[in-house]
py3Dmol code that shows the C-alpha trace and the ligand (Angstrom):
import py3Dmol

protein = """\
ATOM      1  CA  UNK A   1     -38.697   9.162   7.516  1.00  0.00           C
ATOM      2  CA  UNK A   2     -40.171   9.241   4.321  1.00  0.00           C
ATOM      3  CA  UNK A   3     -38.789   6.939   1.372  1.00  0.00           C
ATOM      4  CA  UNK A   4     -36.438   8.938  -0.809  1.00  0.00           C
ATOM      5  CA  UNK A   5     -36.580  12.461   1.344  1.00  0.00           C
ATOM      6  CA  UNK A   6     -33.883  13.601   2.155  1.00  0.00           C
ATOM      7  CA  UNK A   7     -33.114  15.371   5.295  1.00  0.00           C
ATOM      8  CA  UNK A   8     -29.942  18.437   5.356  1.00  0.00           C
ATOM      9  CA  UNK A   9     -28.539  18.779   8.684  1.00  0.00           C
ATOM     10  CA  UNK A  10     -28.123  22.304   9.667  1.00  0.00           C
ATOM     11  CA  UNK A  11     -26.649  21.676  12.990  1.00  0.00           C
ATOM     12  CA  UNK A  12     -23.510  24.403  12.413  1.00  0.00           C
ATOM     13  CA  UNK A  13     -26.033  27.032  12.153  1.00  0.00           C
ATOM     14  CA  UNK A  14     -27.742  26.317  15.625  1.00  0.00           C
ATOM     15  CA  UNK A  15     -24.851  25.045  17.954  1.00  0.00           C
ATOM     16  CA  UNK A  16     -21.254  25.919  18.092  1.00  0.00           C
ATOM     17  CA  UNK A  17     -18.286  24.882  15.904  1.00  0.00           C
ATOM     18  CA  UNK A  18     -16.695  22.107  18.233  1.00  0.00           C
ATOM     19  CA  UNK A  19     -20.168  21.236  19.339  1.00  0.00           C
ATOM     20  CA  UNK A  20     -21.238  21.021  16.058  1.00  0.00           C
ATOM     21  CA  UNK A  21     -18.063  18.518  14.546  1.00  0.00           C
ATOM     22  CA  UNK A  22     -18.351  16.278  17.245  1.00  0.00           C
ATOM     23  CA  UNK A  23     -22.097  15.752  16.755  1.00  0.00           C
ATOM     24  CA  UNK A  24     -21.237  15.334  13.048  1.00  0.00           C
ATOM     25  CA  UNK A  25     -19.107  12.486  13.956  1.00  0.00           C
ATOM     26  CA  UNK A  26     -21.483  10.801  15.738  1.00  0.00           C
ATOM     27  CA  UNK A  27     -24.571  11.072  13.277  1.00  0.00           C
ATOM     28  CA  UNK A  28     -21.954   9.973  10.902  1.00  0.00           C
ATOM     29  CA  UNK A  29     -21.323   6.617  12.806  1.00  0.00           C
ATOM     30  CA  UNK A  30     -25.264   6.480  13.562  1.00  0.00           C
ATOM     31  CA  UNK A  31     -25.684   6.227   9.527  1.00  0.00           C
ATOM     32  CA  UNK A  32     -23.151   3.434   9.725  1.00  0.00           C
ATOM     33  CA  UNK A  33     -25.151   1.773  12.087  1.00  0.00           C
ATOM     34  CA  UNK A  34     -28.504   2.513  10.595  1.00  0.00           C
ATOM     35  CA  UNK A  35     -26.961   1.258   6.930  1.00  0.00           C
ATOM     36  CA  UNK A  36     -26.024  -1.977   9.401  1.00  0.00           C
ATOM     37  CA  UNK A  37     -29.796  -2.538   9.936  1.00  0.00           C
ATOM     38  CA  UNK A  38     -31.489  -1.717   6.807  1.00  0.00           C
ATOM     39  CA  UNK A  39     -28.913  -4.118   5.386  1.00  0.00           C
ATOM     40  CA  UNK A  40     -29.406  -6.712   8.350  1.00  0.00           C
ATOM     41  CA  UNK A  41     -32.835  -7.254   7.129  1.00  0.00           C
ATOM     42  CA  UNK A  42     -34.792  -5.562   9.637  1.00  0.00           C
ATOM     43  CA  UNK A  43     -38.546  -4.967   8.491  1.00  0.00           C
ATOM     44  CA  UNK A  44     -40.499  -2.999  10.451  1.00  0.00           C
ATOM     45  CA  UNK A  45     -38.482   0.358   9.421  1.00  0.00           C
ATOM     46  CA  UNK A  46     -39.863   2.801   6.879  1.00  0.00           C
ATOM     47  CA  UNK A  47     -37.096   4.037   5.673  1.00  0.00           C
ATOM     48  CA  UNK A  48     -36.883   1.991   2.425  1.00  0.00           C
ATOM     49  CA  UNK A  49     -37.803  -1.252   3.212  1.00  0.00           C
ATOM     50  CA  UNK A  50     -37.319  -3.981   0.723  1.00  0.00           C
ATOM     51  CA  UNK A  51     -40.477  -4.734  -1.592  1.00  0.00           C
ATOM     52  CA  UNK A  52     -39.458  -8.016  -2.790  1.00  0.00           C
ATOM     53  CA  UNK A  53     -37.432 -11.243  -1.972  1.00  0.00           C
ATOM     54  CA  UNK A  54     -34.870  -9.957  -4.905  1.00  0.00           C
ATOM     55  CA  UNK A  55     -34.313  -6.956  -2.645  1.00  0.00           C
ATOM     56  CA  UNK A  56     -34.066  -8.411   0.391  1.00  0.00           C
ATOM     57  CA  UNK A  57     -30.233  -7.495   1.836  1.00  0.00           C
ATOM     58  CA  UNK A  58     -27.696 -10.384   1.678  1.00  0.00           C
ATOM     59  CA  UNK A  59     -26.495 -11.598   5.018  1.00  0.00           C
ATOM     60  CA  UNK A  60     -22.895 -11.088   3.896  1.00  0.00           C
ATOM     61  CA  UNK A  61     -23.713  -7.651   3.440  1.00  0.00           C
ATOM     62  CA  UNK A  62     -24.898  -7.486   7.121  1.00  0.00           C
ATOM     63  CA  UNK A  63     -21.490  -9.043   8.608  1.00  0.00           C
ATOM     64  CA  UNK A  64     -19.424  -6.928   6.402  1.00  0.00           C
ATOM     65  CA  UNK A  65     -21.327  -4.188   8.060  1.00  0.00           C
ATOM     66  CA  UNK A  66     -20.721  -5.505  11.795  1.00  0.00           C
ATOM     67  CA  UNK A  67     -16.889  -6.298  10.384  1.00  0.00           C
ATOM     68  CA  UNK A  68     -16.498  -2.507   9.662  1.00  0.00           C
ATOM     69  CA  UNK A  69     -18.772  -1.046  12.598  1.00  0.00           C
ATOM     70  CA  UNK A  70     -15.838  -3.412  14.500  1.00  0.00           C
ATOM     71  CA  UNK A  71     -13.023  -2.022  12.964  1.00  0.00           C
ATOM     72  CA  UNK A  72     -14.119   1.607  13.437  1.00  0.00           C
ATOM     73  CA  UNK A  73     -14.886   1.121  17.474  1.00  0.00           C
ATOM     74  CA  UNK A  74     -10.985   0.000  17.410  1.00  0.00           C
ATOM     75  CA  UNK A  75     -10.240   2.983  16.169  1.00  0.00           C
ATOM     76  CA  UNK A  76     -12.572   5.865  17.997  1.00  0.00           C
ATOM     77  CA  UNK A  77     -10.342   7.933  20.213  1.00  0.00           C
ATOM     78  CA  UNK A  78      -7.651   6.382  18.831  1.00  0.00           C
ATOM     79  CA  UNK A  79      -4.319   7.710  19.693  1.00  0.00           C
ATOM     80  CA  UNK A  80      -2.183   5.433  18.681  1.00  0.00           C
ATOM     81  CA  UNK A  81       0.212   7.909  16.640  1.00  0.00           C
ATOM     82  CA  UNK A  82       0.899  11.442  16.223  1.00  0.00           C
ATOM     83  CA  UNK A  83      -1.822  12.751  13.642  1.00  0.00           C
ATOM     84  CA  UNK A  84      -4.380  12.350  16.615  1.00  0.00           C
ATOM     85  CA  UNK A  85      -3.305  15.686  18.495  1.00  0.00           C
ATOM     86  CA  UNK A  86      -4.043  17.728  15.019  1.00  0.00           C
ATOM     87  CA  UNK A  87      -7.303  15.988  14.003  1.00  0.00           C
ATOM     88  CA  UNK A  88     -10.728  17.346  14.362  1.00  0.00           C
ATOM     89  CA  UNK A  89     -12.424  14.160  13.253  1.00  0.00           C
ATOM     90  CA  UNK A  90     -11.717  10.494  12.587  1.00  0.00           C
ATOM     91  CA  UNK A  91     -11.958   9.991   9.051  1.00  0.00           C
ATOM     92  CA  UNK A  92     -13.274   6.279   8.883  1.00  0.00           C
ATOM     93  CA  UNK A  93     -14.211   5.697   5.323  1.00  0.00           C
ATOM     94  CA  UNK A  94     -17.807   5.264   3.377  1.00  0.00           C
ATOM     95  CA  UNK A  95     -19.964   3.752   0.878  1.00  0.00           C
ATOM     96  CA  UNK A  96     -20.986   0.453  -0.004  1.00  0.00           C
ATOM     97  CA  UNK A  97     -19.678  -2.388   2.007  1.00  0.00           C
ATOM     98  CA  UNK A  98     -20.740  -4.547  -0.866  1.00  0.00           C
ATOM     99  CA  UNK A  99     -18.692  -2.392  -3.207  1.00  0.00           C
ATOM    100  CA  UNK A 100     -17.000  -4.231  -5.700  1.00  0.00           C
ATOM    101  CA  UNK A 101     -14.989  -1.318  -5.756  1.00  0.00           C
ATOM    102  CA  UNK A 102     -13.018   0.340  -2.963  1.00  0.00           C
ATOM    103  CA  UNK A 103     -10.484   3.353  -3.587  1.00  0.00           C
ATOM    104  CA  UNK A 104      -7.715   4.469  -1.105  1.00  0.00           C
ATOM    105  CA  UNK A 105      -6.062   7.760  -1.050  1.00  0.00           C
ATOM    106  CA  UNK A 106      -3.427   8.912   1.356  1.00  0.00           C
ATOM    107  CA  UNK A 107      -5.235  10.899   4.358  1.00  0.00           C
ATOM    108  CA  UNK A 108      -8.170  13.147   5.030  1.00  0.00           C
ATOM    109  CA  UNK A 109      -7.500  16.673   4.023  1.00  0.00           C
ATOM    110  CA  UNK A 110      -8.702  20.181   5.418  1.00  0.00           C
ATOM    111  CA  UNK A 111     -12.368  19.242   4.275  1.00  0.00           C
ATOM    112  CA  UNK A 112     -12.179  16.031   5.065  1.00  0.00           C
ATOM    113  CA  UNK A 113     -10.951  16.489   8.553  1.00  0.00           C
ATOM    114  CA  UNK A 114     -13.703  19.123   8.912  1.00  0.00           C
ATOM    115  CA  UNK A 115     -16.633  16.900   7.761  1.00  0.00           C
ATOM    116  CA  UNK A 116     -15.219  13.463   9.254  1.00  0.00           C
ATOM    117  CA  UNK A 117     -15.784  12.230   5.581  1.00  0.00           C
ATOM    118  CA  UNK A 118     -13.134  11.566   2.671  1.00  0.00           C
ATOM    119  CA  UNK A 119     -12.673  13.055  -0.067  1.00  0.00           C
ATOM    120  CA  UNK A 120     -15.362  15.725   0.170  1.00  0.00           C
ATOM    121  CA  UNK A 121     -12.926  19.032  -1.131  1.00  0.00           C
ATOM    122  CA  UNK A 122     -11.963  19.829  -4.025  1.00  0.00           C
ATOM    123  CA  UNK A 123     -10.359  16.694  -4.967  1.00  0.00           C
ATOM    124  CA  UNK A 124     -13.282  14.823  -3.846  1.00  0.00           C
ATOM    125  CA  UNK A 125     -15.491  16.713  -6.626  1.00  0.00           C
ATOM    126  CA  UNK A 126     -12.943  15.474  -9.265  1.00  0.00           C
ATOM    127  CA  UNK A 127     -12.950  11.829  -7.843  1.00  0.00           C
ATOM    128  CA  UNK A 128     -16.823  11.872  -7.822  1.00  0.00           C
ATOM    129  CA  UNK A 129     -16.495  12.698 -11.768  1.00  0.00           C
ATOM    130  CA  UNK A 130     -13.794  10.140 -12.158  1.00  0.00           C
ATOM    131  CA  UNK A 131     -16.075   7.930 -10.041  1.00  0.00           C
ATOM    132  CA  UNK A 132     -19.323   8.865 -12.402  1.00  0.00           C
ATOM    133  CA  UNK A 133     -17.246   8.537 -15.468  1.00  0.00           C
ATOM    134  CA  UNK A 134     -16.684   4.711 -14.877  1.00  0.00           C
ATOM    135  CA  UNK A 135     -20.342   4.138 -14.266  1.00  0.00           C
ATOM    136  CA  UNK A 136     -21.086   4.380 -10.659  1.00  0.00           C
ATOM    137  CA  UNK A 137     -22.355   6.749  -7.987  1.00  0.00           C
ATOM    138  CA  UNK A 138     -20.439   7.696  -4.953  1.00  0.00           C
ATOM    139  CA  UNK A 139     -22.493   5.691  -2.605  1.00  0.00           C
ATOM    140  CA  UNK A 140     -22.029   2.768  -4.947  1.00  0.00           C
ATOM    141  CA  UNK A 141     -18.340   2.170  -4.314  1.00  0.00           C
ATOM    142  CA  UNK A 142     -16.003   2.178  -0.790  1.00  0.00           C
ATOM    143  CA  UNK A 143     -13.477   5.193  -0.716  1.00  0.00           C
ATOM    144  CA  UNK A 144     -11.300   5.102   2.328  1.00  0.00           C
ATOM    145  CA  UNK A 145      -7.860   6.555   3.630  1.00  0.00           C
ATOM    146  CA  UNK A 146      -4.364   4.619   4.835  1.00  0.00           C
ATOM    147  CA  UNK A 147      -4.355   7.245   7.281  1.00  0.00           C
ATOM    148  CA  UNK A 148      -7.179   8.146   9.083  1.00  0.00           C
ATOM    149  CA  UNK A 149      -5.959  11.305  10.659  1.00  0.00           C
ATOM    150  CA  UNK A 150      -5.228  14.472   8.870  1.00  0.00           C
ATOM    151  CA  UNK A 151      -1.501  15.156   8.696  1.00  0.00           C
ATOM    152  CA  UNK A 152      -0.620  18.580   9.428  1.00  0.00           C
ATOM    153  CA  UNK A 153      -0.191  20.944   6.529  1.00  0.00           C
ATOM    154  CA  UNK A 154      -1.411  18.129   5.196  1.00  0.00           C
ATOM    155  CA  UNK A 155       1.783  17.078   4.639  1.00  0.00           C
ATOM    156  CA  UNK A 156       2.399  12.901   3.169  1.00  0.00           C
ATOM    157  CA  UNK A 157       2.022  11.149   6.585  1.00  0.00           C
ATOM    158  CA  UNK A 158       5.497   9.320   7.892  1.00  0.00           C
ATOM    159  CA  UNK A 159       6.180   5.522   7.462  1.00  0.00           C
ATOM    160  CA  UNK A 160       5.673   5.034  11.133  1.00  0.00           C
ATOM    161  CA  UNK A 161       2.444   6.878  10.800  1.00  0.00           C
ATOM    162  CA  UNK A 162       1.397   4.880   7.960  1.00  0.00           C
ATOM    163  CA  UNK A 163       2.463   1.508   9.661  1.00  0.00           C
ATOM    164  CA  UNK A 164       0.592   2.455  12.519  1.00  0.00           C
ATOM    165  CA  UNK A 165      -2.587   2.672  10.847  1.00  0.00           C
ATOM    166  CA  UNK A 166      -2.712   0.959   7.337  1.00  0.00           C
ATOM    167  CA  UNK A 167      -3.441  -2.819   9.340  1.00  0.00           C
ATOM    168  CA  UNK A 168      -6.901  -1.180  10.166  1.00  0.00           C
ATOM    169  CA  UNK A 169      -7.303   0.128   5.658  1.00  0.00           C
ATOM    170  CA  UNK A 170      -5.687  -3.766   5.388  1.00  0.00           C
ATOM    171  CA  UNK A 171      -8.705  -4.681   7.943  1.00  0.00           C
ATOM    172  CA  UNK A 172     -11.445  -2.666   6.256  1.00  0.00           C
ATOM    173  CA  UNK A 173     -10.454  -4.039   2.475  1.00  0.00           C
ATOM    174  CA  UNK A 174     -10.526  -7.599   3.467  1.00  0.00           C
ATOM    175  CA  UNK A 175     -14.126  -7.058   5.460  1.00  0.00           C
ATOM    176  CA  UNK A 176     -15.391  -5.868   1.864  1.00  0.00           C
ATOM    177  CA  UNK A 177     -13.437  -7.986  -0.303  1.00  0.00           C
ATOM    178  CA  UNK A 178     -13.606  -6.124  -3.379  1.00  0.00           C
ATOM    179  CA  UNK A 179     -13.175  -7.336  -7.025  1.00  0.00           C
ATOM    180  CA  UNK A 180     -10.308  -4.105  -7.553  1.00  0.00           C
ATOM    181  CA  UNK A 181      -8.988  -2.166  -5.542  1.00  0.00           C
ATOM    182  CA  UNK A 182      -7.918   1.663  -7.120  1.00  0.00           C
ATOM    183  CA  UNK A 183      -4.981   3.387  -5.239  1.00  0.00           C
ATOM    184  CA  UNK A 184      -5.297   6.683  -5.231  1.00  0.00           C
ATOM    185  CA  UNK A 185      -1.536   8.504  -5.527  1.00  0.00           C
ATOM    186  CA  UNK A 186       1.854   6.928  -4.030  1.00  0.00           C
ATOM    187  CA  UNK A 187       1.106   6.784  -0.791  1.00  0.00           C
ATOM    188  CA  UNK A 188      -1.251   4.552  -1.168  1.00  0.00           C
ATOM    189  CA  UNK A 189       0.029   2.711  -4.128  1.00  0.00           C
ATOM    190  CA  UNK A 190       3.396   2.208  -2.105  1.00  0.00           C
ATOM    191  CA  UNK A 191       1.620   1.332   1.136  1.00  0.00           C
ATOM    192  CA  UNK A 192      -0.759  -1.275  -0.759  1.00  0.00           C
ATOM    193  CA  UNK A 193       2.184  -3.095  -2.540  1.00  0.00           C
ATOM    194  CA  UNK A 194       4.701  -2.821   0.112  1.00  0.00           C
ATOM    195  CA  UNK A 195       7.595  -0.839  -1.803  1.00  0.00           C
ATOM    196  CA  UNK A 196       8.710   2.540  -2.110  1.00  0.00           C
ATOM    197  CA  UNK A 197       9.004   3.075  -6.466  1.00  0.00           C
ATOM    198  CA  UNK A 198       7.388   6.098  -7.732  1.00  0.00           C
ATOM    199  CA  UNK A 199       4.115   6.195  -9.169  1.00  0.00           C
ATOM    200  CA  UNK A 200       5.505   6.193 -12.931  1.00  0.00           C
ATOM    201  CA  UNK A 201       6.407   3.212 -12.247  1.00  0.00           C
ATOM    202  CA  UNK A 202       3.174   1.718 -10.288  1.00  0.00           C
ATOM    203  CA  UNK A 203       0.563   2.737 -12.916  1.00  0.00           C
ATOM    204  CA  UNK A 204       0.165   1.411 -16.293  1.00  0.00           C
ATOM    205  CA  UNK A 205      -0.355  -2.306 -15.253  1.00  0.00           C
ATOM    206  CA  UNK A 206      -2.285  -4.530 -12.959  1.00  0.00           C
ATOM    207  CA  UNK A 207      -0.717  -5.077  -9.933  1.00  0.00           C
ATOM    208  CA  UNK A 208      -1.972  -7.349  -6.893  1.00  0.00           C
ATOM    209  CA  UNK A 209      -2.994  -6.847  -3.126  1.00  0.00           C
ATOM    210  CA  UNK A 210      -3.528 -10.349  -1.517  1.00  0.00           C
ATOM    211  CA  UNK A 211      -5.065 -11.372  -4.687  1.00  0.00           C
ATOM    212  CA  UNK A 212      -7.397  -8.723  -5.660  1.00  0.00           C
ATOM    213  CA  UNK A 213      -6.346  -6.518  -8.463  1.00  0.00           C
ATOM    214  CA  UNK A 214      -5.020  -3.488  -8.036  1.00  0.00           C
ATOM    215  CA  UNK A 215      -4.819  -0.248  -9.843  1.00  0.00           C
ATOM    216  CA  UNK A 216      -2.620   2.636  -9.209  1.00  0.00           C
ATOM    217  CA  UNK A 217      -3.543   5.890 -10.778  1.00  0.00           C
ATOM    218  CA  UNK A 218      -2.826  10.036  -9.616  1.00  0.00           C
ATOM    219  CA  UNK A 219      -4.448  11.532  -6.591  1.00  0.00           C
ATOM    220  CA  UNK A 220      -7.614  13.968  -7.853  1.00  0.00           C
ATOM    221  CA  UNK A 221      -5.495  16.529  -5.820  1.00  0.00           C
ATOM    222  CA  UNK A 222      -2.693  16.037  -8.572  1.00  0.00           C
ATOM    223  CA  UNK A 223      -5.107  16.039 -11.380  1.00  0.00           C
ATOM    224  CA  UNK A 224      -6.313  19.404 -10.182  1.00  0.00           C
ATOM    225  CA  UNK A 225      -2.466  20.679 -10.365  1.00  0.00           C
ATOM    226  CA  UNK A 226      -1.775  18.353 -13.316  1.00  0.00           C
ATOM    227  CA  UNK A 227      -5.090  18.544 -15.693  1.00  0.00           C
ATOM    228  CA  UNK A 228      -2.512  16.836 -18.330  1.00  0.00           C
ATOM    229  CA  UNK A 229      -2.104  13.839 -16.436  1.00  0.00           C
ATOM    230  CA  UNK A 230      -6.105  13.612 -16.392  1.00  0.00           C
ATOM    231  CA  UNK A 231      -5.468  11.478 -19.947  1.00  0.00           C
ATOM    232  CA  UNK A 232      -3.525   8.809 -18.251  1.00  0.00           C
ATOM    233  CA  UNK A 233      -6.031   8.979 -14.896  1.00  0.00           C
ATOM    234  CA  UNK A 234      -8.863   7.772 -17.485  1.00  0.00           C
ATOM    235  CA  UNK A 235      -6.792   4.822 -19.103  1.00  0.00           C
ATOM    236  CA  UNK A 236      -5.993   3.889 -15.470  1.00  0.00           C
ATOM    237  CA  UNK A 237      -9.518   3.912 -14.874  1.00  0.00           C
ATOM    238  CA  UNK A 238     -10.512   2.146 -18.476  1.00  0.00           C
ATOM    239  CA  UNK A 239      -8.219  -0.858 -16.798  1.00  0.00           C
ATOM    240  CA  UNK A 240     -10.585  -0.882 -13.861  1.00  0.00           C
ATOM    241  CA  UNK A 241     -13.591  -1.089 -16.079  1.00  0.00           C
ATOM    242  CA  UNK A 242     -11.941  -3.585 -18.022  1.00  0.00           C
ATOM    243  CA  UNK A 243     -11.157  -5.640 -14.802  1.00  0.00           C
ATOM    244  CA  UNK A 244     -15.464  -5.782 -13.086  1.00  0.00           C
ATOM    245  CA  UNK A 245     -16.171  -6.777 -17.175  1.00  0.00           C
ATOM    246  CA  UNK A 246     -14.112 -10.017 -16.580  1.00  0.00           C
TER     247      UNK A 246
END
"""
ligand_1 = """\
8
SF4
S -3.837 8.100 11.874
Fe -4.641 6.068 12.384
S -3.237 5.224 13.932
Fe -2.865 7.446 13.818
S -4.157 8.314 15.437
Fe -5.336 8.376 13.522
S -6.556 6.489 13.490
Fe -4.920 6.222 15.044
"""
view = py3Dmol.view(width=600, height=400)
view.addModel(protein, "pdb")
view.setStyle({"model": 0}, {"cartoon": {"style": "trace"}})
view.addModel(ligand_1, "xyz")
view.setStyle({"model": 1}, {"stick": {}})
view.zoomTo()
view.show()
């Protein structure tokens, strides 16, 4: 593969629908695993191979890769709650595991359930803005899920559902160890800091998850219903600037 070609998978036009999600899932963990690699070091690869010593990977990169590709063989198949019987995909998380950055929303949606990817709908176009708008690229930061499992309707997923699953979100923060964390809506705000007060109450200051800041903000999916909250989104997100500066 060339360096910096890119190469669009157009598997749903040549094999059916199921056929064509469950193949999806698995070139999405094969990325994962290829990402593992490139970061692990491995030379004799063309795809993008490093040209100097300054862009050589770091080794902690590698075994926060192996901590992740861990976490996520835990959880293929998994059926260890109800959102398994309504999900098309596993919706793992992506993006950098050397992100000093990692947001968590709630739980895939429609899209996201689809695509085995989060936040790829229309809320995931507004976070990529929001993400833009603070200086980075999508594949810069980590953006993951407490649930990994669409809900149906998409409905907020129940406190057993989230205490099912949110050790493995616990799992996958600590394997990147970011500098902030940014929750995305209450679920995840409540599920981060362990309490049940409304969002009003959660934004507007720096809170703490084992130690590593922690910013609650609105869900994009809000923002899209509420374009007047989108004022106090972008302060939220000025306080995460504010908090890589230091
Ligand atoms: S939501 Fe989490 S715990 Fe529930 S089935 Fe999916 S991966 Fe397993």
């Amino acid at each position: 593969m060339g360096q910096g070609r890119a190469v669009a998978c157009r598997c749903e036009e040549l094999i059916p629908d199921d056929m064509a999600h469950e193949l999806a899932g698995y070139l999405e963990r094969l990325r994962w695993i290829l990402w593992g690699y490139k970061t692990g070091g491995i030379r004799d690869w063309e795809y993008s191979p490093p040209k100097s010593e300054e862009e050589a990977p770091a080794p902690m990169a590698a075994q926060t890769v192996e901590r992740l590709l861990q976490i996520s063989s835990e959880l293929t198949g998994c059926t260890r709650c109800r959102l398994h019987s309504g999900r098309t995909n596993l919706v793992f998380g992506e993006g950098s595991a050397e992100s000093s950055l990692v947001f968590v929303g709630e739980g895939p949606g429609f899209d996201e359930d689809r695509q085995g990817r989060p936040f790829v709908g229309r809320a995931g176009k507004l976070l990529d803005k929001m993400i833009l708008a603070i200086g980075f690229d999508r594949e810069e930061v980590y953006i993951c899920n407490v649930v990994k499992c669409r809900p149906p309707e998409n409905r907020t997923p129940h406190p057993d559902e989230t205490a099912t699953c949110s050790p493995f979100l616990f799992r996958q923060i600590e394997a990147i160890s970011p500098r902030v964390i940014c929750a995305l809506g209450v679920s995840a705000a409540q599920t981060l800091l362990g309490n049940s007060r409304p969002i009003s109450q959660l934004r507007g200051k720096v809170q703490f998850w084992r130690g590593i800041p922690l910013i609650c903000t609105y869900h994009p999916a809000y923002l899209l219903r509420s374009p007047s909250q989108k004022a106090a989104a972008w302060q939220d997100l000025k306080e995460v600037i504010k908090l890589l500066r230091t």
